[in-house]
N, C-alpha and C positions, 0 to 999 in steps of 0.2 A: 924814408923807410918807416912803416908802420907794419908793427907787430898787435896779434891782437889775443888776448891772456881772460881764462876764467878765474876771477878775483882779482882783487886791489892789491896797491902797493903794499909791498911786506910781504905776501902770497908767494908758495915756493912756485910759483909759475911764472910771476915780477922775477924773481930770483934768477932762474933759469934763462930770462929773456936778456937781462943786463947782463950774466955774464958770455950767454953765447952771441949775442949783437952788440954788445958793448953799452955804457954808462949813458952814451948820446940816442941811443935808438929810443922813437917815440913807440909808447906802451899803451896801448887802448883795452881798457876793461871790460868785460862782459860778464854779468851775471853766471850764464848758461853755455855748458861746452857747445852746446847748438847754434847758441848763436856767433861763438867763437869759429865755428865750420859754416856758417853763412855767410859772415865777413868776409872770410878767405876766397870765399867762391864767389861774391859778387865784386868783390877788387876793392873791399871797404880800407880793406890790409892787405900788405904783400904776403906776408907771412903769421901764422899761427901755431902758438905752442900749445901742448895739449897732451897731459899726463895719460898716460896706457896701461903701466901695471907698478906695482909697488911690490917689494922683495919680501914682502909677509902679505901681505892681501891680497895680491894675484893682479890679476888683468881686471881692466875697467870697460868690460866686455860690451857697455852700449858706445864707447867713443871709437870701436873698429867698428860697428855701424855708419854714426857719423859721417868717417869717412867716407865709407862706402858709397851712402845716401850720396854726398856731396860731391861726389868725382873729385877726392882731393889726394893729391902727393905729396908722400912723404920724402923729404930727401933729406933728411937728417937724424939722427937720436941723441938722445944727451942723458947722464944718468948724474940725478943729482944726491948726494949721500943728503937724507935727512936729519936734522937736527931740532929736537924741538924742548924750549926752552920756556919753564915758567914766568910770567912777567905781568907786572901789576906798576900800582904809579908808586911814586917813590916814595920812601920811608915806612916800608911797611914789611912785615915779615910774613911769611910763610903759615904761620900759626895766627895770622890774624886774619886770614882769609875763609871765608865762608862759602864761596863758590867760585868755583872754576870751569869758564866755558872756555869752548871751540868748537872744531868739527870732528865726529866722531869717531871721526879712522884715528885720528891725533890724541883724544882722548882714549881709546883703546889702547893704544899703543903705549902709552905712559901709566895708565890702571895700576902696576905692580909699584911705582914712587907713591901715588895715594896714598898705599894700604896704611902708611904711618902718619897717616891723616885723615882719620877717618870723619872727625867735624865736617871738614871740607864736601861740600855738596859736587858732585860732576856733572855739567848739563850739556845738551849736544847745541851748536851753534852751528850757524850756514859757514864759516870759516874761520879760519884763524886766524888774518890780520884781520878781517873783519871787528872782532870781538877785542885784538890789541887796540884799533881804531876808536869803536865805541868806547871803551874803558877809558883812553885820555879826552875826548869830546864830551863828554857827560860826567869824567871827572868821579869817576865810579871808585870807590871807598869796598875794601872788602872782598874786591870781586881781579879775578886772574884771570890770564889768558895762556895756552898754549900755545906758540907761534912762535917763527925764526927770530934769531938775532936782528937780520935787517929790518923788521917791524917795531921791534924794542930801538931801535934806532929814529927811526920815519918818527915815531907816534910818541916820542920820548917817554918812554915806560924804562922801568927800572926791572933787570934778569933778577928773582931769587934763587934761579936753578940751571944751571946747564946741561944741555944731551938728560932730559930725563927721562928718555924712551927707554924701554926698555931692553929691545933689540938693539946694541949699539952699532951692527951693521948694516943698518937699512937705511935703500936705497929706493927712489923713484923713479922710473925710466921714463923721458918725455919723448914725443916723435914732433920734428918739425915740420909742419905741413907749408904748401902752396898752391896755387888754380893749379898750373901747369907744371908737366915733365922737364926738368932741363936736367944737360945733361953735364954728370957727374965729372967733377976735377979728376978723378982717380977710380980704378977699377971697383966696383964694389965687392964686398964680398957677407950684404946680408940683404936679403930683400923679405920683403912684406906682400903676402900674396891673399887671394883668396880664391877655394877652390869648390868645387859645385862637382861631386859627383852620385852618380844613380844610385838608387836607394837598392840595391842587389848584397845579395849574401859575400863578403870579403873583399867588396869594391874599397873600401877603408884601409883592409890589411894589404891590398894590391897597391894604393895608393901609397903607404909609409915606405912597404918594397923597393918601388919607381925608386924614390925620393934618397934608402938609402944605398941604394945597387948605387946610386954616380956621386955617393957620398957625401950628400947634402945632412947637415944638422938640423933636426927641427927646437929650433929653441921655445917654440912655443907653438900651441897646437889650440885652437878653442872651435866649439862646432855650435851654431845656430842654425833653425829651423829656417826653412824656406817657405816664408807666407805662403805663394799662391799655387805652393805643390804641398799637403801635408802630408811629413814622415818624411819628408828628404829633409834634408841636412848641407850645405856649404861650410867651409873650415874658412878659418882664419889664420895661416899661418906665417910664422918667423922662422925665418932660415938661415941658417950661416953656411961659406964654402969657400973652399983654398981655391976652386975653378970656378971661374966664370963662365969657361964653355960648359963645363960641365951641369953646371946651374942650370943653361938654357937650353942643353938637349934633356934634364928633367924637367921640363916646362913642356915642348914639344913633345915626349914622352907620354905628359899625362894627358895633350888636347889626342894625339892619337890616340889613347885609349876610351876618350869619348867625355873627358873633365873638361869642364869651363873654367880657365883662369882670369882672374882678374888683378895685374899685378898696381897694388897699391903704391911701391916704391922701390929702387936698388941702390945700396949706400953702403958708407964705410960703417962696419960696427961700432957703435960709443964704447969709451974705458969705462 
């Protein structure tokens, strides 16, 4: 079994992969979520994990592309509470650091622990185990990293800080992708669709209607341009629903009314 992950060990995406295939499953890194959606579809990997939205930064609205592009199925989600934790090499304090990278959602998010630091420089970094990595390989003096626990672990760096985000409820919702459809242990009751309808005056507000006449949740709703029609629009939506039937006569529902669906995946909702 190979998994294949954007970022290196310590990465909340390593993270997500050991704990939902376990301590044994082999982890293949990739720079770029693209190429993490190429692996999967040419069978480099079986499976790919691959973050979508974050509970303060929203949706990561080019990786439902991805998909798209790639014909890949989701048949999982996982949501991982973030934690992100100062961490430098050892014997050093917090006031003796001069600059602090990572990546810059991560540095955002902890901006408000700074303020009573103001020496401390903040710089944006390609990631966060990244930069825990460098920091013990070069033996870096001075210099912090934002990153999980299990990267201060890998890279033997020493925490000065716990949970220093600021949000202490946030969360990162991952979807686990594969080539093909298989089919589900158990009924679902969230799917991942995309829909294409005509660019007409309340095509939009007839579509939410369909969707919630047979009581379907839109948990999430995102709308991109359709290249080679300009001014129309396809959605990308997340659904939740107690029926199942009911799910698939709103699917048939909306190709009768003249919408293209494209369903990405049908799965149990993550806690």
């Amino acid at each position: 079994m190979k998994i294949s992950i954007q970022g290196i060990p310590g990465s909340f995406h390593h993270q997500v992969a050991i704990q939902y295939f376990g301590e044994d499953a082999s982890v293949e890194s990739f720079k770029t979520f693209e190429e993490v959606a190429k692996s999967v579809r040419t069978g480099g990997t079986q499976f790919g994990v691959m973050a979508i939205e974050n509970s303060i930064a929203g949706a990561i609205l080019p990786n439902y592309d991805l998909i798209d592009r790639y014909s890949l199925h989701i048949f999982d989600e996982f949501y991982l509470p973030i934690s992100h934790n100062l961490l430098c090499l050892s014997g050093q304090k917090v006031e003796d650091l001069k600059v602090v990278r990572s990546h810059p959602m991560a540095l955002l998010q902890c901006k408000k622990f700074f303020q009573d630091y103001p020496s401390i420089s903040l710089i944006d970094d390609v990631d966060t185990a990244t930069v825990a990595k460098r920091i013990k390989e070069e033996r870096l003096i001075g210099v912090g990293a934002i990153a999980s626990s299990i990267a201060a672990e890998i890279y033997g760096l020493e925490i000065l800080a716990r949970d220093i985000q600021t949000v202490q409820n946030n969360f990162t919702r991952f979807i686990l992708l594969q080539k093909d459809k298989s089919v589900p242990t158990s009924i679902p009751n969230k799917a991942s669709i995309k829909v294409t309808i005509s660019n007409e005056r309340g095509s939009l507000a007839k579509l939410l209607a369909q969707m919630s006449d047979l009581e379907l949740n839109l948990s999430k709703i995102q709308s991109i341009p359709v290249i080679e029609n300009p001014w129309n629009y396809s959605f990308f939506i997340d659904t939740q629903f107690d029926n199942y039937e009911q799910y698939l006569k709103a699917i048939e529902s909306i190709i009768k009314s003249g919408g293209e669906v494209k369903v990405f995946g049908e799965y149990q909702s993550g806690k």
